[in-house]
C-alpha positions in Angstrom: 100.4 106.4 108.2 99.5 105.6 104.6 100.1 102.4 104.3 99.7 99.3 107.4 102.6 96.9 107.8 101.1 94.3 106.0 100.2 96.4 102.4 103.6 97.8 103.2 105.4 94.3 103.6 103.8 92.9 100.6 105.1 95.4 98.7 108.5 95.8 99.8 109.1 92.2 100.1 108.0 91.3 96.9 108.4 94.3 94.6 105.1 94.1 93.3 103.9 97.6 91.7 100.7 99.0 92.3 98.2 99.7 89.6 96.8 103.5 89.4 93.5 101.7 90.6 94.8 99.3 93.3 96.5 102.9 94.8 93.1 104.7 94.4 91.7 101.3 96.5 93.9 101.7 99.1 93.9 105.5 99.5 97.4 106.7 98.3 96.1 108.7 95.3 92.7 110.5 95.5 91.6 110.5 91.7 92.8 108.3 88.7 92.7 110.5 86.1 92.4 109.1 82.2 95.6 109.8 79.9 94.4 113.2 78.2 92.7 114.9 81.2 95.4 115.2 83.5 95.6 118.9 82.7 92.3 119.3 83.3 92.1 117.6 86.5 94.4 119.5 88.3 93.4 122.6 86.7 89.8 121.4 88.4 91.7 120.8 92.0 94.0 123.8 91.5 90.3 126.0 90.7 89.3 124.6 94.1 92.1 125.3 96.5 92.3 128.7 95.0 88.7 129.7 96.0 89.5 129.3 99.3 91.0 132.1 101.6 94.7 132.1 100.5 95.8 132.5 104.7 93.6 129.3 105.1 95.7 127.1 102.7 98.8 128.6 104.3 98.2 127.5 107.6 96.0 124.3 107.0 99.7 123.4 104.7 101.7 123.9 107.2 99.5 122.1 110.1 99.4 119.4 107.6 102.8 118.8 107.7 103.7 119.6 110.9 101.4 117.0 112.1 103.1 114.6 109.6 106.6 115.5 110.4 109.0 114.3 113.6 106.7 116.5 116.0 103.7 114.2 115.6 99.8 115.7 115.3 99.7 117.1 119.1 103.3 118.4 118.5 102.3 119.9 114.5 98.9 121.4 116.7 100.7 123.2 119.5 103.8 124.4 116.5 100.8 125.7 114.3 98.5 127.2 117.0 101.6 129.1 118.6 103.0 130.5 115.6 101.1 131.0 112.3 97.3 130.0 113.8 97.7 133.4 115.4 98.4 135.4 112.4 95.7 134.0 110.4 93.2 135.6 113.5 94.9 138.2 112.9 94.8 138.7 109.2 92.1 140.6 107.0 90.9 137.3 105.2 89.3 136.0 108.1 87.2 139.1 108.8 86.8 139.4 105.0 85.5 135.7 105.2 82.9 135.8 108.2 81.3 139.3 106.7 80.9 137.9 103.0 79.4 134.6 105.1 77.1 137.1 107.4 76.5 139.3 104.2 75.4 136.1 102.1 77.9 137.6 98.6 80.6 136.2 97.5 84.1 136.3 99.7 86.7 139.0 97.8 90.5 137.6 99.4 93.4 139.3 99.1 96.9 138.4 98.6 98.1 136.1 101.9 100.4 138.8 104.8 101.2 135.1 106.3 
C-alpha cells in the first residue's frame, strides 16, 4: 500500500494536489528531477537496470507485480517461484553471473530466453 487511509482521505476528500516534493516526502516518487534533466535522469536509471542480468529484471518485474496484484505477496511468491523463478535457474545468465562474480571481471549477459 502506498498511501495509509489518512494521507489517502486527505487527499481524496479535499482535492488537494501534491507537490513533486510533498510526493518525494511521502514515498510515491523516488527522485524529483529539475525541468531540463529529466532526460538525463532516466537515461541514469535506465543505465542502471540495464547492467543488470536481463532474466533478473524479468523475473524481479514480474514478482513485483504479482505480489502487487489480486494474488497478494505469498500468492505473487508461490506464481513466480512455480513458473518463471525456475527458468531463470535454468538460464545461461545466472551461470554467466556467478562465474564473472567467482572470476572477479566484468559479467557479459546475453539477450533474456525468459
Amino acid at each position: 500500500m502506498l498511501l495509509g487511509l489518512q494521507r489517502a482521505s486527505e487527499l481524496a476528500l479535499t482535492g488537494r494536489v501534491l507537490t513533486a516534493r510533498e510526493a518525494k516526502e511521502w514515498g510515491l516518487v523516488n527522485e524529483v528531477v529539475e525541468e531540463g534533466n529529466v532526460v538525463d535522469v532516466a537515461l541514469r536509471w535506465a543505465d542502471k537496470i540495464l547492467r543488470q542480468s536481463p532474466d533478473s529484471v524479468i523475473v524481479s518485474r514480474a514478482g513485483l507485480r504479482a505480489a502487487f496484484g489480486a494474488d497478494g505477496a505469498d500468492g505473487g511468491m508461490n506464481k513466480v517461484e512455480e513458473g518463471i523463478w525456475q527458468e531463470l535457474q535454468a538460464g545461461e545468465n545466472i551461470r554467466e553471473g556467478l562465474k564473472a562474480f567467482v572470476e572477479k571481471r566484468d559479467v557479459k549477459w546475453v539477450d533474456s530466453k525468459l
